[in-house]
ZABA-416690 format. One record per residue (C-alpha): x, y, z; residue number from 1. Coordinates in steps of 0.02 Angstrom, whole numbers, plus 32768, in hexadecimal, padded with zeros to 4 digits. Layout:
! residues N
<<X, Y, Z>, NUM>
...
This chain:
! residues 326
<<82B3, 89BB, 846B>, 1>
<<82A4, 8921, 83F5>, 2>
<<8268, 8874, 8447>, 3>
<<82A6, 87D2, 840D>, 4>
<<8221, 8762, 83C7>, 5>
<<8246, 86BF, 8410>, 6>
<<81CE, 8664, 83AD>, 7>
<<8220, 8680, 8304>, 8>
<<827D, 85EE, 82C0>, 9>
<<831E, 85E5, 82B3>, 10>
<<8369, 85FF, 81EC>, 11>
<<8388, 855C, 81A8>, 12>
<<8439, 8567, 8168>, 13>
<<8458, 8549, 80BD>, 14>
<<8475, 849D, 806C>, 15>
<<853D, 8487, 804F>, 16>
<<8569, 8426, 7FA5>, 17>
<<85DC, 83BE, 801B>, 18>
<<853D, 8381, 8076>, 19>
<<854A, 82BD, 8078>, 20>
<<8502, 8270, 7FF9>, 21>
<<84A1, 81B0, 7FFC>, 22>
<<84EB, 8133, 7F8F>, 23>
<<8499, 8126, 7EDC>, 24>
<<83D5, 8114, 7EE5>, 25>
<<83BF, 8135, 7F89>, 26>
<<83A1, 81DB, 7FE5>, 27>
<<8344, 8269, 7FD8>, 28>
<<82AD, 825E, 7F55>, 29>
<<824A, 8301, 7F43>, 30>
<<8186, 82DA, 7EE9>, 31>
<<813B, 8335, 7E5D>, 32>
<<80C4, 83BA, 7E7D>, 33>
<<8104, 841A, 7EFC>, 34>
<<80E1, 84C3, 7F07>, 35>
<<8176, 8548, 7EF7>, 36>
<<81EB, 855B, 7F85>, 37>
<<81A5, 860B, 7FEB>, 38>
<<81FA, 8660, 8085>, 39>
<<815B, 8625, 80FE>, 40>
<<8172, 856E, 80BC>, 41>
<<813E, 84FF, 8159>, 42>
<<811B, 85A5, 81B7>, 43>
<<8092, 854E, 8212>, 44>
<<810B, 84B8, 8255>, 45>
<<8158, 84C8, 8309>, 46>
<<821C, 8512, 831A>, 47>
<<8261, 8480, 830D>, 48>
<<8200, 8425, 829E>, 49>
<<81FD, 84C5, 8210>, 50>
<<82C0, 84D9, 822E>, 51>
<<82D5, 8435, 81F8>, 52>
<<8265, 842F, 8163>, 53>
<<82BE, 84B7, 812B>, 54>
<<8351, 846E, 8127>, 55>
<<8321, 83D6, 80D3>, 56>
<<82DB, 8426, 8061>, 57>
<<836E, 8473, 801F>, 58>
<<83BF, 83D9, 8007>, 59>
<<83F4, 8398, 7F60>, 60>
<<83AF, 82FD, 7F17>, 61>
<<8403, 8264, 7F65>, 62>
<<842E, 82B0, 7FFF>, 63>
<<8451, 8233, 80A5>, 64>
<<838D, 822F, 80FE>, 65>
<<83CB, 81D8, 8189>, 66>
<<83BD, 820A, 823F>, 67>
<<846C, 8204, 8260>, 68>
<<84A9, 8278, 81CF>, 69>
<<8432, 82E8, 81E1>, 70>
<<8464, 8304, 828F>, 71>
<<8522, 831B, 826A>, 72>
<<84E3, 83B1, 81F2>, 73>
<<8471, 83FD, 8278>, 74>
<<84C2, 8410, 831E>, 75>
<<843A, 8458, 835E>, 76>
<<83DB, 83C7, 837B>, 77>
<<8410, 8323, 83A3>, 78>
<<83EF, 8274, 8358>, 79>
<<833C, 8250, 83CC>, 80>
<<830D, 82FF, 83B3>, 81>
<<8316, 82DF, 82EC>, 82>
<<82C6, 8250, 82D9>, 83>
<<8239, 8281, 834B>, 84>
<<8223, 8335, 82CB>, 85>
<<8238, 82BC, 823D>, 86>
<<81AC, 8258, 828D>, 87>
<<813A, 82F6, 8298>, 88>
<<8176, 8321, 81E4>, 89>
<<8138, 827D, 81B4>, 90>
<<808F, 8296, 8214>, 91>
<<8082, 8343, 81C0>, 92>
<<8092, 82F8, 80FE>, 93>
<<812C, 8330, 80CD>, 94>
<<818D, 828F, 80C4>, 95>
<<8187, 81CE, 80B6>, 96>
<<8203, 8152, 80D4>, 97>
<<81F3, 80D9, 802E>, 98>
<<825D, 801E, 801F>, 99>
<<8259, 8003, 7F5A>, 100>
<<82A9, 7F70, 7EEF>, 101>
<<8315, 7FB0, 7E56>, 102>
<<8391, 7F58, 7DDC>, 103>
<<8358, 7ED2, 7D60>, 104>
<<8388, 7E25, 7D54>, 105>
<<83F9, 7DE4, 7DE8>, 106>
<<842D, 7E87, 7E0B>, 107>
<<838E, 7EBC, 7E5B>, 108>
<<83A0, 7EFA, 7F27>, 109>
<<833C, 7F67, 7F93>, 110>
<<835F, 801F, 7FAB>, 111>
<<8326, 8095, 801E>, 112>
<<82D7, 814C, 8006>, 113>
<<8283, 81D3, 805E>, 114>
<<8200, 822F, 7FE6>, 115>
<<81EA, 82DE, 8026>, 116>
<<8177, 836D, 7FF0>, 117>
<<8187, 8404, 8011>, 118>
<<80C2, 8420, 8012>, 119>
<<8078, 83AC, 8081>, 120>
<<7FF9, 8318, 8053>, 121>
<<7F78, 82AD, 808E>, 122>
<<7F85, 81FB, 80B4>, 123>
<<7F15, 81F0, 8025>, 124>
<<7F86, 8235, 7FA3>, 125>
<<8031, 81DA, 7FD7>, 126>
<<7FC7, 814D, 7FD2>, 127>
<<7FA7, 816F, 7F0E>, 128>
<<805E, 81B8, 7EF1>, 129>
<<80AC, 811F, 7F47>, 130>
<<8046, 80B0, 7EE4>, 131>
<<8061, 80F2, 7E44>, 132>
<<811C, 80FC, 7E66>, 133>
<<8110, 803B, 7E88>, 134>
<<80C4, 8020, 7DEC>, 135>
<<8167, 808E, 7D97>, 136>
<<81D1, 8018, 7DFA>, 137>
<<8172, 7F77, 7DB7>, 138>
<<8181, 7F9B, 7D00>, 139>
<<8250, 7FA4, 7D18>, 140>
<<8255, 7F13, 7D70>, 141>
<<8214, 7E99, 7D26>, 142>
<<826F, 7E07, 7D5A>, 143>
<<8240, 7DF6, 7DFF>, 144>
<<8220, 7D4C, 7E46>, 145>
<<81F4, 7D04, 7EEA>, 146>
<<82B0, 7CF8, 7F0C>, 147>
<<82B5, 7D9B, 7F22>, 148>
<<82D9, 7DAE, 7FEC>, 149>
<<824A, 7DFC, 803C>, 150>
<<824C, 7E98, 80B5>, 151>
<<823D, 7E75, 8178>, 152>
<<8188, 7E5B, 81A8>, 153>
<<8109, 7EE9, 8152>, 154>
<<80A8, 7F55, 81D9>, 155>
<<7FF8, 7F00, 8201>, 156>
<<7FA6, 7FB6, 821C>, 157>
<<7F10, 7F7F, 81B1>, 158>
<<7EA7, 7EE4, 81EC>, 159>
<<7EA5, 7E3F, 818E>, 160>
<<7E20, 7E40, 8125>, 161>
<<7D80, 7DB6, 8153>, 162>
<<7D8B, 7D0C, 8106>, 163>
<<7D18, 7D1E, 806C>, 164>
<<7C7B, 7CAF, 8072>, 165>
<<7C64, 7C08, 8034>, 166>
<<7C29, 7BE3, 7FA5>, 167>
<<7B66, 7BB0, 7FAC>, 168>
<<7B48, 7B02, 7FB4>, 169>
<<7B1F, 7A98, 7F31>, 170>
<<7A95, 7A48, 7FA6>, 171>
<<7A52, 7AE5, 7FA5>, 172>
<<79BE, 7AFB, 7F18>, 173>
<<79AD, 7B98, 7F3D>, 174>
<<7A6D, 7BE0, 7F23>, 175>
<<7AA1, 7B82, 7E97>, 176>
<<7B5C, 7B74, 7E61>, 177>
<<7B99, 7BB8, 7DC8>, 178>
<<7BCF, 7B14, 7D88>, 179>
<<7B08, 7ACB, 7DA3>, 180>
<<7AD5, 7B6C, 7D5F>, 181>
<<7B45, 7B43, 7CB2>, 182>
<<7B04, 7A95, 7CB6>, 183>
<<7A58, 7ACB, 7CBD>, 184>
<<7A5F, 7B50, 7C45>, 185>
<<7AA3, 7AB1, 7BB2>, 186>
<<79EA, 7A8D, 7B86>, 187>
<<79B0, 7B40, 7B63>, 188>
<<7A4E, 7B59, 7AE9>, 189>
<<7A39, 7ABB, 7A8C>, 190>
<<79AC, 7A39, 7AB5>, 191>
<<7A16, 799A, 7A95>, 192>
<<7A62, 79BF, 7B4C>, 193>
<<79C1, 79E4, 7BBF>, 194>
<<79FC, 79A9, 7C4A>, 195>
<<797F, 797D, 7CEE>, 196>
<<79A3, 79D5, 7D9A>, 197>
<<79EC, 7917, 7DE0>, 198>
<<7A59, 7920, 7D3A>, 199>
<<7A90, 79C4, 7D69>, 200>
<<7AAB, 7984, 7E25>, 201>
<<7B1E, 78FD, 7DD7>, 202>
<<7B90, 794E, 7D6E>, 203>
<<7B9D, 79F7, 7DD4>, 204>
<<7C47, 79BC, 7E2C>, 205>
<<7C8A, 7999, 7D81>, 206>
<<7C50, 7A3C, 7D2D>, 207>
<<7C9D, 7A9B, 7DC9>, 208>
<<7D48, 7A58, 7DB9>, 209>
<<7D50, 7AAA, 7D1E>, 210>
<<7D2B, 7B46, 7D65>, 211>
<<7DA9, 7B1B, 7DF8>, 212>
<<7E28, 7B16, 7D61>, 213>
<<7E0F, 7BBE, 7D27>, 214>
<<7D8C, 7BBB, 7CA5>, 215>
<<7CF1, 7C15, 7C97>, 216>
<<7C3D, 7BE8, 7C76>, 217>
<<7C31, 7C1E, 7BD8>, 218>
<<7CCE, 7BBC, 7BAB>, 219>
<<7C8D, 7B29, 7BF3>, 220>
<<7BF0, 7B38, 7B9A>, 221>
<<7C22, 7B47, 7AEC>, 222>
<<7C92, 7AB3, 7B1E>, 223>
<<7C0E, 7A43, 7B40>, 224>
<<7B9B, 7A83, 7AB2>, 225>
<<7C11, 7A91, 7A18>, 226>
<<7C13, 7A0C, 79AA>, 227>
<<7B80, 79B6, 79D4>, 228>
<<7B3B, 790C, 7973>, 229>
<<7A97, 7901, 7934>, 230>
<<7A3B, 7896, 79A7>, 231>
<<7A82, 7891, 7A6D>, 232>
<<7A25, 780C, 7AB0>, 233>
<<7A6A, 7815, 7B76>, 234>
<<7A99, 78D7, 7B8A>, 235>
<<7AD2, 78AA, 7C43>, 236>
<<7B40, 782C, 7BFF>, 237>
<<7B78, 7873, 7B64>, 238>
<<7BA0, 7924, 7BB9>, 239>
<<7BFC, 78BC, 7C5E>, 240>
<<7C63, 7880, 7BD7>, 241>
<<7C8A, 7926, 7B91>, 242>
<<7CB5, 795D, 7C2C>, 243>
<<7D2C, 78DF, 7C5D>, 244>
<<7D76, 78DF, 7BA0>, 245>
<<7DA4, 799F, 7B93>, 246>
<<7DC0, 79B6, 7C40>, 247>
<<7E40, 7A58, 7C1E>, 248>
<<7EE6, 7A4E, 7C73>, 249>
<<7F20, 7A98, 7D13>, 250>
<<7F70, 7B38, 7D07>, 251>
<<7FF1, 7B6C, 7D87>, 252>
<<7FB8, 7C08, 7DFC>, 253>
<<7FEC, 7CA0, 7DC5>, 254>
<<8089, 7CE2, 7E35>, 255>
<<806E, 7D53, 7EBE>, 256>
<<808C, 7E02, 7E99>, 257>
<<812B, 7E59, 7EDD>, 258>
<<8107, 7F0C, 7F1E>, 259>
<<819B, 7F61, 7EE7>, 260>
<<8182, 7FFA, 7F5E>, 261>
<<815E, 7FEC, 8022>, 262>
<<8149, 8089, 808F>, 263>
<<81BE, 807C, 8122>, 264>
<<8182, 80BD, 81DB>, 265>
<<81D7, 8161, 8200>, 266>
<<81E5, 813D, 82B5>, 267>
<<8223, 8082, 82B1>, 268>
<<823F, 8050, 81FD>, 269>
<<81C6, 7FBB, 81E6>, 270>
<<8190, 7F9E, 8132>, 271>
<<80D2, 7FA2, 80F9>, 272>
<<8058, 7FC6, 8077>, 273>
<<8029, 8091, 8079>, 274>
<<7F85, 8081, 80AE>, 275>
<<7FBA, 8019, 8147>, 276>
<<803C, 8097, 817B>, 277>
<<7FD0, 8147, 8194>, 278>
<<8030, 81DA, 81B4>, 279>
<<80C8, 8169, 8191>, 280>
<<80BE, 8110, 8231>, 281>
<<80A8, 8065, 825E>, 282>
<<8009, 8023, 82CC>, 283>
<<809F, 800B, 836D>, 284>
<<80E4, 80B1, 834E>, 285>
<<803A, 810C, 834F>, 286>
<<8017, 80D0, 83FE>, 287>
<<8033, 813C, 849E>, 288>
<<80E7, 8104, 84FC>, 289>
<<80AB, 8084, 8586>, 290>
<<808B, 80FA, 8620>, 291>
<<8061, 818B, 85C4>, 292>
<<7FCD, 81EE, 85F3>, 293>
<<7F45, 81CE, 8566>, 294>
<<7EC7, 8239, 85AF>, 295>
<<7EAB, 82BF, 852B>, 296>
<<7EF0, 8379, 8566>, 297>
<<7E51, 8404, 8538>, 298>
<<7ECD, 8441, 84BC>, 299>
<<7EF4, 8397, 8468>, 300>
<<7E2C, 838A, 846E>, 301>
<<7E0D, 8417, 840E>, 302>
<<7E99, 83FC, 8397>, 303>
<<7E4B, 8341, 8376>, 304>
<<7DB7, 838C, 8348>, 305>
<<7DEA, 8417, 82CA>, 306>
<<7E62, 8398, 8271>, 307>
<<7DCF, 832D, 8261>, 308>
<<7D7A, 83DE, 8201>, 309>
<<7E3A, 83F1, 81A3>, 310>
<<7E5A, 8486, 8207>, 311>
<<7F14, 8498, 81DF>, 312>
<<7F34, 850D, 828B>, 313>
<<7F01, 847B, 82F3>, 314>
<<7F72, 8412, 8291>, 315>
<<7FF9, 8477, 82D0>, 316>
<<7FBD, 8470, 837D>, 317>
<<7FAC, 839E, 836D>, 318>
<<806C, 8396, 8337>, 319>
<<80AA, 8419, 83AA>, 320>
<<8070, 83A2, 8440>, 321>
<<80AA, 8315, 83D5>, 322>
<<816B, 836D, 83DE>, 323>
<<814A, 83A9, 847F>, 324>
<<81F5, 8382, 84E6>, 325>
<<8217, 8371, 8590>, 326>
């Protein structure tokens, strides 16, 4: 007598060409290098999760990616219980939620995209897709301005980075500044300009707004050593003078960069750079639900440890407790 296997998933049904599609540029984006579509494609995913996948990855470029279509074309599950598999989808590599600008000119507006892959990827490798795909999206668009209306607030997943240090103080004999430095080096290059420590001392604050206005050393250098007279009788005089004489002008700061491509959270949509958003989740949505029990189950232990050895198995097990329902 034949037994029913319960654990098989359930066929994903086929793709219909009257499956909703997202208006122009946004939608479904599948990434190069995927390798070709098998009958035990995202075999090791739970039920749910794999019936899904399947599904989605039958869709057609441009298809709708959001929650609520999705759910209208699978009545087996319901909104929550999509979004959570698309969550664990997320978790498991196969997709990313991406903001982009496109357009040139005034016509330039966000758009909205979820990059999937049929063979899953690291953190590490979206991260390097994403960015290259921002660099794409740079080159066509190259009028963008600071008028440009920002995104909502990016994720803060990745801590500020530390002040950098001061600069060493000119008081300091022993850490010189790079504008003393300069200064000092005048009388090696051409003897007319030795210049005494105390000279050097004087004229430092002068030398360094130079290098405050872009400039480098060696710039300033020839500056003060080209077209020299015969005789200098005062080189601290005669090379103050230079300095305040061919002072160079001050440039305006180069504009910001716009990033042209922000990785959306899965779970709640905030924007952020790729590497602040692992697994495609925000910092908020990677925390346990306030009175949820964050003691780790033996199996959860175990599965911790072999994803930490990228043992794919225990992968499984980690998202199967992450889809876990009630």
């Amino acid at each position: 007598m034949a037994t029913e296997n319960l654990s098989a998933a359930l066929p994903a049904p086929a793709s219909s060409p009257a499956y909703p599609m997202a208006r122009p540029g946004y939608g479904k984006r599948s990434t190069p290098g995927q390798a070709p579509r098998r009958a035990d494609d995202f075999a090791l995913l739970p039920e749910r999760e794999r019936y899904i996948a399947a599904f989605i990855d039958h869709l057609p470029e441009g298809a709708a990616m959001n929650v609520k279509t999705l759910a209208k074309q699978l009545p087996l599950y319901g909104q929550q219980a999509i979004s959570t598999a698309l969550t664990a989808l997320s978790v498991a590599g196969h997709l990313r939620r991406v903001r982009r600008l496109v357009g040139a000119g005034d016509q330039i507006r966000w758009v909205f995209r979820t990059f999937w892959s049929r063979t899953a990827h690291d953190n590490e490798r979206w991260a390097a897709y994403l960015a290259a795909e921002d660099a794409s999206v740079a080159e066509t668009v190259p009028e963008v301005t600071g008028a440009i209306a920002p995104p909502p607030p990016v994720a803060d997943a990745v801590p500020a980075r530390e002040p950098a240090p001061a600069p060493p103080s000119a008081a300091d004999p022993a850490c010189p500044s790079p504008a003393y430095l300069a200064l000092a080096q005048l009388g090696r290059i051409d003897a007319r300009l030795a210049l005494s420590a105390n000279d050097c001392e004087v004229l430092e604050e002068r030398a360094a707004e130079w290098l405050a206005r872009g400039v480098s050393t060696d710039y300033l250098i020839h500056a003060l050593t080209s077209g020299l007279p015969g005789t200098v009788d005062v080189p601290r005089g005669f090379v103050r003078r230079r300095l305040d004489d061919k002072r160079p002008p001050r440039l305006p700061a180069p504009p910001t960069p716009v990033r042209h491509a922000l990785v959306e959270c899965t779970r709640c949509g905030v924007p952020g750079r790729p590497e602040a958003l692992p697994d495609g989740l925000c910092r908020a949505c990677r925390r346990p639900a306030p009175g949820v029990d964050t003691a780790p189950t033996p199996v959860a232990g175990l599965a911790s440890e072999a994803i930490a050895a990228s043992d794919v198995h225990a992968l499984v097990g980690h998202l199967r407790e992450l889809t876990r329902t009630p």
